[in-house]
N, CA and C of each residue as an Amber inpcrd file, in Angstrom:
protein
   585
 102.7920000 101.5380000 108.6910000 103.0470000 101.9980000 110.0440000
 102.0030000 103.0240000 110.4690000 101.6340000 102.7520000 111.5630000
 100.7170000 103.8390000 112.3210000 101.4760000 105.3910000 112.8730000
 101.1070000 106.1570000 111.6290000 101.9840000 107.4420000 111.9390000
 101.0650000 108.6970000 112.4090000 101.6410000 109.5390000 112.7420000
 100.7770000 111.2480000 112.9380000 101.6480000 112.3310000 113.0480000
 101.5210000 113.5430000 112.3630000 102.4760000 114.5200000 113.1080000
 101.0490000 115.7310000 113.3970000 101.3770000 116.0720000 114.2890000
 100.6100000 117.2940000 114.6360000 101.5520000 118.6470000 114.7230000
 100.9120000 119.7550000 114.5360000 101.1780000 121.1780000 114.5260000
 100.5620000 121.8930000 115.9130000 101.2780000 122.5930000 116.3960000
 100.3910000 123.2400000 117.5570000 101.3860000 124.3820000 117.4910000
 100.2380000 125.5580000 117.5380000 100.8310000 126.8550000 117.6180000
  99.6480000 127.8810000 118.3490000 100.5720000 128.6120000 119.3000000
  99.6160000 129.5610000 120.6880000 100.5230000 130.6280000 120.4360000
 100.2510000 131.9030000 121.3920000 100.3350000 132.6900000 121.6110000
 101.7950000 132.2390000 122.7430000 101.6960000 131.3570000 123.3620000
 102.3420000 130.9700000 124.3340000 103.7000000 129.7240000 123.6300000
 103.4310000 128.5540000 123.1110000 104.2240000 127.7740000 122.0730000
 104.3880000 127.3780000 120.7000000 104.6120000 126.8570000 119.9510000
 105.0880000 126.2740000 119.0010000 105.8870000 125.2290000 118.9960000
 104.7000000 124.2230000 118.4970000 105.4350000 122.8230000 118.2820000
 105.2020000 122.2020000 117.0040000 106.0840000 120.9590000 116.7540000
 105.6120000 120.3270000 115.8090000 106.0160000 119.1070000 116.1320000
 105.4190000 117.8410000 115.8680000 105.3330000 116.6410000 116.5570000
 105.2460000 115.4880000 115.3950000 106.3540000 114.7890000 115.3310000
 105.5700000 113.3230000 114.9710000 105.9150000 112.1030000 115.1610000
 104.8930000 111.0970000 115.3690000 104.8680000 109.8690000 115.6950000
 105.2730000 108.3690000 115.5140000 105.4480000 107.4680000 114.9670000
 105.4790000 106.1860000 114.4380000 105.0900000 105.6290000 115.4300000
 104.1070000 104.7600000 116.4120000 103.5520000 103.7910000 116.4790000
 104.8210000 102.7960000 116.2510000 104.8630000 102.5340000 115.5740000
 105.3470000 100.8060000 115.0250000 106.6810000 101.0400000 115.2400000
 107.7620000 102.1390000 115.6070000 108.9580000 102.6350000 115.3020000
 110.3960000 101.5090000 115.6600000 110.9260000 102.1120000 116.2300000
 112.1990000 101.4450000 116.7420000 112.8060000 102.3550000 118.2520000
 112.0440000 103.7010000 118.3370000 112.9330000 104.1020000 119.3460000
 113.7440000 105.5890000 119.3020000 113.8780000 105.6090000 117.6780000
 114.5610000 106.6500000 117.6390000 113.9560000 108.2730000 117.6050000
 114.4550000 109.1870000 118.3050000 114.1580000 110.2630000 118.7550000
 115.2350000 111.2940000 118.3060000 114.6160000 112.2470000 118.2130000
 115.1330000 113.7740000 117.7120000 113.9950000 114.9800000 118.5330000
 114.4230000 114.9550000 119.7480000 113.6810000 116.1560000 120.6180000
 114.4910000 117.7400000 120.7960000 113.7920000 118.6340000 121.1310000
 114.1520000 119.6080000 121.3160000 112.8390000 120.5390000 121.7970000
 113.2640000 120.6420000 122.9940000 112.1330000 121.6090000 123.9300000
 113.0460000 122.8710000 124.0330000 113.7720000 123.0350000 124.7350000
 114.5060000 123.6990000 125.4040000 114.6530000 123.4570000 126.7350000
 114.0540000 122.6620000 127.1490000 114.2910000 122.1780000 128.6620000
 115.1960000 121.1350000 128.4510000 116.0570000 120.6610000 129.1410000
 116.9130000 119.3070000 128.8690000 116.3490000 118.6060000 129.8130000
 115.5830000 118.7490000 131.1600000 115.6560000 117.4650000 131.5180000
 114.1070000 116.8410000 131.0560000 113.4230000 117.6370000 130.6880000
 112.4960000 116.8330000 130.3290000 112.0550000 116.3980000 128.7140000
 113.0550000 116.9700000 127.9190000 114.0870000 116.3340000 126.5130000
 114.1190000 114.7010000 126.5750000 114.9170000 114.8860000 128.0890000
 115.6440000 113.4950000 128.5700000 114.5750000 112.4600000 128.8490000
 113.0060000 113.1330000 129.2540000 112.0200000 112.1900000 129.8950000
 111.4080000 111.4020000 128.6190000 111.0110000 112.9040000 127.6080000
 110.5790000 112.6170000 125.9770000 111.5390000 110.9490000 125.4080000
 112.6560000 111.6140000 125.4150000 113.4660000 110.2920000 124.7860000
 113.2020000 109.3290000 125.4140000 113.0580000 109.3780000 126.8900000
 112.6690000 107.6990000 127.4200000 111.4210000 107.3130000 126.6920000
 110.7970000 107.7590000 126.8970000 109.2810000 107.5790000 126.2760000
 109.4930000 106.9400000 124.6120000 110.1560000 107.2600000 123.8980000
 110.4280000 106.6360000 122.5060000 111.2500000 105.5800000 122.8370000
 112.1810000 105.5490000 123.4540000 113.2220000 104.6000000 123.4950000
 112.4890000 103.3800000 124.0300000 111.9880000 103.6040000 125.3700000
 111.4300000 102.2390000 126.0310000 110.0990000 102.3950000 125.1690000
 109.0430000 102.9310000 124.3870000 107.7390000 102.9040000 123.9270000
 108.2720000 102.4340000 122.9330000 109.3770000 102.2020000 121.6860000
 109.8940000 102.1280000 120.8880000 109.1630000 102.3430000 119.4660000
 108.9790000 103.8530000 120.0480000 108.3610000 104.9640000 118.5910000
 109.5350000 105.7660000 118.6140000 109.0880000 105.8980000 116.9740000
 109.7110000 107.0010000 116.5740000 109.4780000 108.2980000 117.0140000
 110.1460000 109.3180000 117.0450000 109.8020000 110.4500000 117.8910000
 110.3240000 111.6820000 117.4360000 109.8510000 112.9010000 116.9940000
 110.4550000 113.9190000 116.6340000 109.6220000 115.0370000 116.8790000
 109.8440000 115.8930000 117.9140000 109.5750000 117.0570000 118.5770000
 110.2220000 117.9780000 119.1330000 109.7320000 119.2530000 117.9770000
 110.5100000 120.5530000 118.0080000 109.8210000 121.7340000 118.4070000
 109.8150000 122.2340000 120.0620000 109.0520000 122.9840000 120.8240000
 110.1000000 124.4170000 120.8380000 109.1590000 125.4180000 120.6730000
 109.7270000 126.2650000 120.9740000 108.5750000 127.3460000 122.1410000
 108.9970000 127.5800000 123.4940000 108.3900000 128.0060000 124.3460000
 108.0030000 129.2710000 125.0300000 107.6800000 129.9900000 125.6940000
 107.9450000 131.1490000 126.7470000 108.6030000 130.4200000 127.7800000
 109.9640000 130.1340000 127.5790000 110.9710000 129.6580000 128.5940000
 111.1290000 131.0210000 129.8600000 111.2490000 132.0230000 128.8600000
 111.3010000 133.3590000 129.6320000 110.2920000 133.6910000 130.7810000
 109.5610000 132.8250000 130.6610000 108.1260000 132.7800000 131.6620000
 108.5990000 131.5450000 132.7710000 108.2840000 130.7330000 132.6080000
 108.6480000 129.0720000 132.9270000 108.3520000 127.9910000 132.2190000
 108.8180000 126.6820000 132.3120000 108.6460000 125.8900000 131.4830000
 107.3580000 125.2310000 131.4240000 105.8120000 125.7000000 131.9900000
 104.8990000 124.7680000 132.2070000 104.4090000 125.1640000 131.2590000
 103.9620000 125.9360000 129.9510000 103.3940000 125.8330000 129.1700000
 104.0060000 125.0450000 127.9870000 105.7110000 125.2750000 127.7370000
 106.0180000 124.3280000 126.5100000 105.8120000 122.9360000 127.5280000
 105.8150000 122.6210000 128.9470000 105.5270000 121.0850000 129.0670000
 103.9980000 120.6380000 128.8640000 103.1240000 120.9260000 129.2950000
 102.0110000 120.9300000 129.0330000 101.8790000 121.0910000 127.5250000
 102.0080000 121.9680000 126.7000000 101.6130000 121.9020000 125.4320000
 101.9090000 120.8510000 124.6340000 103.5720000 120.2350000 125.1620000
 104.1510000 119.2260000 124.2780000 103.5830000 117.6150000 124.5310000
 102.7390000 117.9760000 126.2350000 101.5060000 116.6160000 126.1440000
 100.5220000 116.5730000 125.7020000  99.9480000 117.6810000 125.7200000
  98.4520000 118.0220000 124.5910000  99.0800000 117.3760000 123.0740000
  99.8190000 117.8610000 122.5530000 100.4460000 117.7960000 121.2890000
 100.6850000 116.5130000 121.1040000 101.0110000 115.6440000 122.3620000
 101.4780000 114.3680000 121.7330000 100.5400000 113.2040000 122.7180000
  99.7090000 113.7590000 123.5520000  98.0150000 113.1290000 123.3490000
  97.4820000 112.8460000 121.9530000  97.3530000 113.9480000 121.3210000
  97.1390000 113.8500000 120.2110000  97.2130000 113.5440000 118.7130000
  98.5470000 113.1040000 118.8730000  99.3410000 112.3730000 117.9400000
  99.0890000 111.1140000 117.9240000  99.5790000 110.6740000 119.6470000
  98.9130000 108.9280000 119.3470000  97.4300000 108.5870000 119.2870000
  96.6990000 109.2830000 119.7030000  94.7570000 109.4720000 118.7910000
  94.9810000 108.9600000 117.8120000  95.5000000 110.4870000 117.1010000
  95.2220000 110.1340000 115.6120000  96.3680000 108.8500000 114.9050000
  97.5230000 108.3920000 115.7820000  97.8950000 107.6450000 114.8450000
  96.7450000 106.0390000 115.1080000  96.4690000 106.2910000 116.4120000
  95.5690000 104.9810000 116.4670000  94.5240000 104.5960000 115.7810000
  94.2300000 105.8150000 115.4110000  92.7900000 105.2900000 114.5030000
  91.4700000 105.1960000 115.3220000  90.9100000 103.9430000 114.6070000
  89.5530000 103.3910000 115.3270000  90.0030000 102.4370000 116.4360000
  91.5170000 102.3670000 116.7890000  92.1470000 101.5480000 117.7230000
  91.9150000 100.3710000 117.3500000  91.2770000  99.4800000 116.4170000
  91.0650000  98.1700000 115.9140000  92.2950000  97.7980000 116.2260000
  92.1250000  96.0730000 116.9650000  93.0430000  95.2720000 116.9110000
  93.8240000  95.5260000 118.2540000  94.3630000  96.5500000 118.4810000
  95.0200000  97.4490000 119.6960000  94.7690000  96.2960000 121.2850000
  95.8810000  96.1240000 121.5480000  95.6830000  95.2540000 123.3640000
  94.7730000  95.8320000 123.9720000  94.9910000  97.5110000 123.7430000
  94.3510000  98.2900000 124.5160000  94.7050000  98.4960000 125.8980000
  94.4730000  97.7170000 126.6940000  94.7640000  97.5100000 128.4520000
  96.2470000  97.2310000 128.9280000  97.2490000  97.8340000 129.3820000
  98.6270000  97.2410000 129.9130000  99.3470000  97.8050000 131.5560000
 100.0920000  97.3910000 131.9570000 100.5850000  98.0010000 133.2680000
 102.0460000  97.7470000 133.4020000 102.7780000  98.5990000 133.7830000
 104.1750000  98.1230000 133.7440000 104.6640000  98.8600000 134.5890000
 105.6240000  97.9110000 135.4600000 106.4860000  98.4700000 136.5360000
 107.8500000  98.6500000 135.9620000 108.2720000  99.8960000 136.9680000
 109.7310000 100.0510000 136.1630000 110.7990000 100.5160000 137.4920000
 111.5510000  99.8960000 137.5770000 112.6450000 100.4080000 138.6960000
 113.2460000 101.0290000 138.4440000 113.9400000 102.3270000 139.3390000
 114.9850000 102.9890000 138.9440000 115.8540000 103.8720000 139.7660000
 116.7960000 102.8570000 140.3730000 117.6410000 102.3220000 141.4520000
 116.3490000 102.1720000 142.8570000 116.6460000 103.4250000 143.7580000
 115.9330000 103.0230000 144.4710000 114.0420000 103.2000000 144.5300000
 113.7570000 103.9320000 143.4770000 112.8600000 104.2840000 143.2010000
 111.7090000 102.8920000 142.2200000 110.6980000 102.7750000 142.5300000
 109.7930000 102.2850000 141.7900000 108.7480000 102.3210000 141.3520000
 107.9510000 102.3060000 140.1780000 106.6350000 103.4410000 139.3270000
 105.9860000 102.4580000 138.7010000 104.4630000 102.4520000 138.8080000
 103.5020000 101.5740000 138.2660000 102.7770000 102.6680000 137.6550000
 102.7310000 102.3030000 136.1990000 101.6640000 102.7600000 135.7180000
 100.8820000 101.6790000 134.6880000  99.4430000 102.0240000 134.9610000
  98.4170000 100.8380000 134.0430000  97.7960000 101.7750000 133.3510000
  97.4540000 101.4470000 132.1040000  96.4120000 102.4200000 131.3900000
  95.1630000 101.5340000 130.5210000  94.7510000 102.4520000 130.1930000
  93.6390000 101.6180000 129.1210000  92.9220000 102.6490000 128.0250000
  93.6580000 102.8380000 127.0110000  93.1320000 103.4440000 125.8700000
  91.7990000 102.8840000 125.2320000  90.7390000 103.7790000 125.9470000
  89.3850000 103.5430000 126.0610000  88.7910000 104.8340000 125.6640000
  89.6290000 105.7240000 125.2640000  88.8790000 106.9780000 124.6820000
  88.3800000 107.9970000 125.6340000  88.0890000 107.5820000 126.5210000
  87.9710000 108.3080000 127.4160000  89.1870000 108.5160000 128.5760000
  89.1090000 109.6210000 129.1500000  90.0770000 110.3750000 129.5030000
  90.0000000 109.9900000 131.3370000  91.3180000 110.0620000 131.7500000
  91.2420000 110.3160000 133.2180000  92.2230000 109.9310000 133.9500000
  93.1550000 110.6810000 134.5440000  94.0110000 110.5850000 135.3670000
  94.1170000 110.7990000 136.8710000  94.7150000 109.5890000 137.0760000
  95.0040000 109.0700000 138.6700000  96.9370000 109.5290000 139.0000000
  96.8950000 110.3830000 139.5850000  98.8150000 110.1750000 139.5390000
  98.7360000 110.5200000 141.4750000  98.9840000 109.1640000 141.9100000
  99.4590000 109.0110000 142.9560000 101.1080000 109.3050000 143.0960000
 101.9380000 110.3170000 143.2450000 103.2990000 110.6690000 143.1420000
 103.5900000 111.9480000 143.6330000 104.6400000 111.7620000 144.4500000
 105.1570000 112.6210000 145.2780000 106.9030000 112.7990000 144.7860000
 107.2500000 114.0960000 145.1290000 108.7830000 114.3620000 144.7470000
 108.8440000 114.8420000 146.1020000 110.4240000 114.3170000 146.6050000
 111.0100000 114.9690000 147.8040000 110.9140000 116.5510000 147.7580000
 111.2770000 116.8800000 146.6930000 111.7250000 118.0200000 146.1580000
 111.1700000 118.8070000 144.9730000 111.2260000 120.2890000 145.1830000
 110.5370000 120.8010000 144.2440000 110.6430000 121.2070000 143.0710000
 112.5750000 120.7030000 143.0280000 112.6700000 120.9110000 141.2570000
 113.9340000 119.6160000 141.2230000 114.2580000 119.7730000 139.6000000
 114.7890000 118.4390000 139.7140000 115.8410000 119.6860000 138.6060000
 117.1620000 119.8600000 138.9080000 117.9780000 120.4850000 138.2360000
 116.8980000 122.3420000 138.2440000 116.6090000 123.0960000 137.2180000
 116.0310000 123.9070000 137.3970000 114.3390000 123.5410000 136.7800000
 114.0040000 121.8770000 136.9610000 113.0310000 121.4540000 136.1420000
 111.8830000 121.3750000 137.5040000 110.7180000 121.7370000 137.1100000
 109.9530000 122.6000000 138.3650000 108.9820000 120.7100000 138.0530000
 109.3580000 120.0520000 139.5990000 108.4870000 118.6710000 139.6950000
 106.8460000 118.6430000 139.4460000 106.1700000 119.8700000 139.9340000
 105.3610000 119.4640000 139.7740000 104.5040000 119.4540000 138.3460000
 105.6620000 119.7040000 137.0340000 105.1640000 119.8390000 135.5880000
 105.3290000 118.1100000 135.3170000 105.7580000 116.9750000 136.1220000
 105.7300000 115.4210000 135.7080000 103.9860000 115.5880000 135.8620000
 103.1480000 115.6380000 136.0810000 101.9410000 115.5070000 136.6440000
 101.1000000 116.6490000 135.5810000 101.1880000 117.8660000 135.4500000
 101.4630000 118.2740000 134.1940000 101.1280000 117.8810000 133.0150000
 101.7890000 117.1140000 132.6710000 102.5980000 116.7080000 131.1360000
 101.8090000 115.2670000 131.1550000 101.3820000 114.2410000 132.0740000
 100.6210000 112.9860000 132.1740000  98.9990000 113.2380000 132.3160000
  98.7160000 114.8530000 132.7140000  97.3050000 115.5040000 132.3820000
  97.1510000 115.4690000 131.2050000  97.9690000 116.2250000 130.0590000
  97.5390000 116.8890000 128.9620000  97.7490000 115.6810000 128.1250000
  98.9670000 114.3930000 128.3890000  98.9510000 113.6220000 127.7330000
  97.6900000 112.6690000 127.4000000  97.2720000 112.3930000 128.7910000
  95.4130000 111.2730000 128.8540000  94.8220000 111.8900000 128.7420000
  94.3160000 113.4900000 128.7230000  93.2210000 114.0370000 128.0290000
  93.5690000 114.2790000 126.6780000  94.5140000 114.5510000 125.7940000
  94.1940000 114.3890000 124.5610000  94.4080000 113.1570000 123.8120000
  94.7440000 111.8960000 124.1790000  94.6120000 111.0610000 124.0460000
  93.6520000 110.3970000 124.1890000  92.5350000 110.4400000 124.8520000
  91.9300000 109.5490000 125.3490000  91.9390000 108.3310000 126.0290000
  92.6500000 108.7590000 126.9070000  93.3040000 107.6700000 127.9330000
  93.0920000 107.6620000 129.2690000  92.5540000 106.5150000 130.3350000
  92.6000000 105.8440000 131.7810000  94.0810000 105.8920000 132.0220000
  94.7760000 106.9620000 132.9480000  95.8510000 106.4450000 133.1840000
  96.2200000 106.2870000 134.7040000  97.0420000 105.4480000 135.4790000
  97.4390000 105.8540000 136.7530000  98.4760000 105.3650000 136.9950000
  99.4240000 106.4910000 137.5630000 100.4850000 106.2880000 137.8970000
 100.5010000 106.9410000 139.2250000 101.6300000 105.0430000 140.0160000
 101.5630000 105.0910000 141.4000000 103.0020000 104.9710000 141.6010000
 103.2900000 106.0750000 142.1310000 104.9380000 105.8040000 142.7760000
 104.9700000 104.4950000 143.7830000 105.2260000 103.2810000 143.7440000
 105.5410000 102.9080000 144.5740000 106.6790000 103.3260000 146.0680000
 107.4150000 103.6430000 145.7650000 108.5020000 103.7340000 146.2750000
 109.8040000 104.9080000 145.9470000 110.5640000 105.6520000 146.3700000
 111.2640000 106.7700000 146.1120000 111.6920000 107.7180000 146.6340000
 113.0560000 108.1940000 146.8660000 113.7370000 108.5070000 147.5520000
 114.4780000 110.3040000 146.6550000 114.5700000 110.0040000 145.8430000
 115.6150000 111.0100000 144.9580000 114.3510000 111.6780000 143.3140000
 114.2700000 112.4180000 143.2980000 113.1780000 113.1820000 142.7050000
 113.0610000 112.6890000 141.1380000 114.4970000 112.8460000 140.7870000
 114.5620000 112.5830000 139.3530000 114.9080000 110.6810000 139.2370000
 114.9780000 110.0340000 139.7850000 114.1480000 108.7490000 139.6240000
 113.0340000 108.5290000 139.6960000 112.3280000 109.1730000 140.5950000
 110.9380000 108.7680000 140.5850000 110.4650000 109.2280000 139.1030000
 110.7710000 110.5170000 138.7000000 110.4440000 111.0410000 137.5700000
 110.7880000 110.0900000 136.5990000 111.8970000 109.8520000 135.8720000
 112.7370000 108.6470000 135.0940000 111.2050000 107.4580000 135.4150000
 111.3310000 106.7560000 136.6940000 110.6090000 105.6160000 136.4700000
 109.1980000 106.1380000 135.8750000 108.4910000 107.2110000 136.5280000
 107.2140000 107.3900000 135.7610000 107.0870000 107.3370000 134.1590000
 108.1940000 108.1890000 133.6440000 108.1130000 108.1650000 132.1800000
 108.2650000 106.8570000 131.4810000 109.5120000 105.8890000 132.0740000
 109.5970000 104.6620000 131.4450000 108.4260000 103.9220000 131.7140000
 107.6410000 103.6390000 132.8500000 106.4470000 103.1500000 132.8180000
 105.7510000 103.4430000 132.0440000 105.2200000 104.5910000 131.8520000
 104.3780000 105.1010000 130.5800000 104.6610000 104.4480000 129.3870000
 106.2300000 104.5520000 129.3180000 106.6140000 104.1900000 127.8510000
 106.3110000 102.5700000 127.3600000 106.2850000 101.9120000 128.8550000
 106.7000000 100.6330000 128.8750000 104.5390000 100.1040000 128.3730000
 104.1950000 101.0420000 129.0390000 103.0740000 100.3950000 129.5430000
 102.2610000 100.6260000 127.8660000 102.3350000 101.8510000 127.4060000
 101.7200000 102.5670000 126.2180000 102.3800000 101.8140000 125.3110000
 103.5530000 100.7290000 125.0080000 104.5200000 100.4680000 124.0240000
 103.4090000  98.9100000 123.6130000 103.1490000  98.3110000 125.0030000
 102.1830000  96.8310000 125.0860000 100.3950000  97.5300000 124.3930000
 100.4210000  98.2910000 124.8680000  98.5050000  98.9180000 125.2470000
  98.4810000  99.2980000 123.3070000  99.6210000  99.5090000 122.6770000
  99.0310000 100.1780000 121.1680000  99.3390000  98.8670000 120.3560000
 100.1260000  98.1270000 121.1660000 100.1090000  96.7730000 120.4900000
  98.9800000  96.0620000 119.3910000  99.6000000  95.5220000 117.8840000
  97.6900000  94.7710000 117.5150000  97.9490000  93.0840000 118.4620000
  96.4860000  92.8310000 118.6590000  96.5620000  91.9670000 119.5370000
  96.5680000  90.5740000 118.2700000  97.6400000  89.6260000 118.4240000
  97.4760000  88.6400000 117.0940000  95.7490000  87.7070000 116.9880000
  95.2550000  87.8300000 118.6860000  94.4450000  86.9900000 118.3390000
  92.7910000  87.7880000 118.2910000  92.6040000  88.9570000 118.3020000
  92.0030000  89.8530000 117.4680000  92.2370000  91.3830000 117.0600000
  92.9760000  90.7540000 116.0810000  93.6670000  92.1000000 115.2000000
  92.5870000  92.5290000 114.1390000  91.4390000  91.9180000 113.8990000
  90.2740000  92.9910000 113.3970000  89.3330000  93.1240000 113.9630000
  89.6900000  92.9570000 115.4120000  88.4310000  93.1950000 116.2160000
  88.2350000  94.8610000 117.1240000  87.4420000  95.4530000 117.2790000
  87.4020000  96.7570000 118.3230000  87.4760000  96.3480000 119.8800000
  88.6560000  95.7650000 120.7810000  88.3500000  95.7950000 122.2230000
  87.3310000  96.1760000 122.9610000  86.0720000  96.1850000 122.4720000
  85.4640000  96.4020000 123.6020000  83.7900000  96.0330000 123.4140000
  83.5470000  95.7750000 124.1210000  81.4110000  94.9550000 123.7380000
  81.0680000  95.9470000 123.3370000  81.5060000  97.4730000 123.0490000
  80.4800000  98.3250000 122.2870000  80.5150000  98.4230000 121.1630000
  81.6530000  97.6870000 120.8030000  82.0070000  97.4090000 119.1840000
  82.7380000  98.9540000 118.9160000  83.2270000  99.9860000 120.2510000
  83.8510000 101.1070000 119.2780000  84.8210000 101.4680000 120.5460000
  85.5150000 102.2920000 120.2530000  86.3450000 102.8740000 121.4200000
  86.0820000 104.6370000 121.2180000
């Protein structure tokens, strides 16, 4: 199985993170934020990795540094569990509904970094969870990953669906993209022969 755990420790958080690639889904999170606990678990559940991340934050401040840190942290996890990405689909896009809300995201784990997040929230927090850390947390995730990502709200009405669909897209889309591809599973995706 394609695994990683990473360590990250600041002045500001403490985390510890790890991965399975190949998993089933199951998750054991703990930020201290619950609703974005709740986003983490989508992300394993529909990505169907294993998942175990234990953040501890300056909550006492606000929550954008344990969110941000816990995407740096787990940018970096799926890096290193990918490897030289051999074999890997690499390229995927997945739409995800969620009721009235709907979220496209396509990516392409190409090593290089860069985010597109076309997405808007009615609203500026979702419970006491401050919206504009979804955008946030999909920065720190494609820059330490090395990842093309964009996510386009299609459609959305109610804050924490739009949010919900972004994450399951991700999950949905990143679950196909780390895939080995059967019909070149020792090959590097790409004419430069590297990613």
């Amino acid at each position: 199985m394609r695994r990683a755990t990473v360590q990250r420790k600041t002045k500001e958080t403490d985390i510890s993170l790890a991965i399975a690639l190949d998993g089933s889904g199951k998750s054991a999170i703990s930020t201290g934020i619950g609703f974005f606990d709740h986003m983490l678990d989508q992300i394993a559940r529909h990505g169907l990795f294993d998942l175990e991340i234990a953040a501890k934050g300056d909550l006492h401040i606000d929550d954008h540094h344990t969110v941000e840190d816990v995407g740096i942290a787990l940018g970096q996890a799926i890096k290193q569990a990918l490897g030289d990405r051999k074999g890997i689909r690499r390229y995927a896009t997945a739409h995800v509904p969620m009721d009235e809300a709907l979220t496209r995201v396509s990516l392409d784990l190409s090593g290089r970094a860069f985010l597109v997040f076309d997405t808007q929230f009615p609203t500026p927090k979702i419970g006491t969870f401050d919206t504009e850390l979804v955008r946030e947390f999909f920065q720190a995730l494609a820059g330490n990953c090395g990842a093309n990502v964009h996510v386009d709200n299609i459609r959305g009405a109610n804050s924490h669906h739009i949010a919900e669909s972004c994450f399951k897209a991700l999950a949905r889309a990143l679950r196909e993209a780390v895939e080995i591809d059967p019909r070149q599973s020792d090959a590097i995706p790409s004419t430069k022969g590297v990613l």
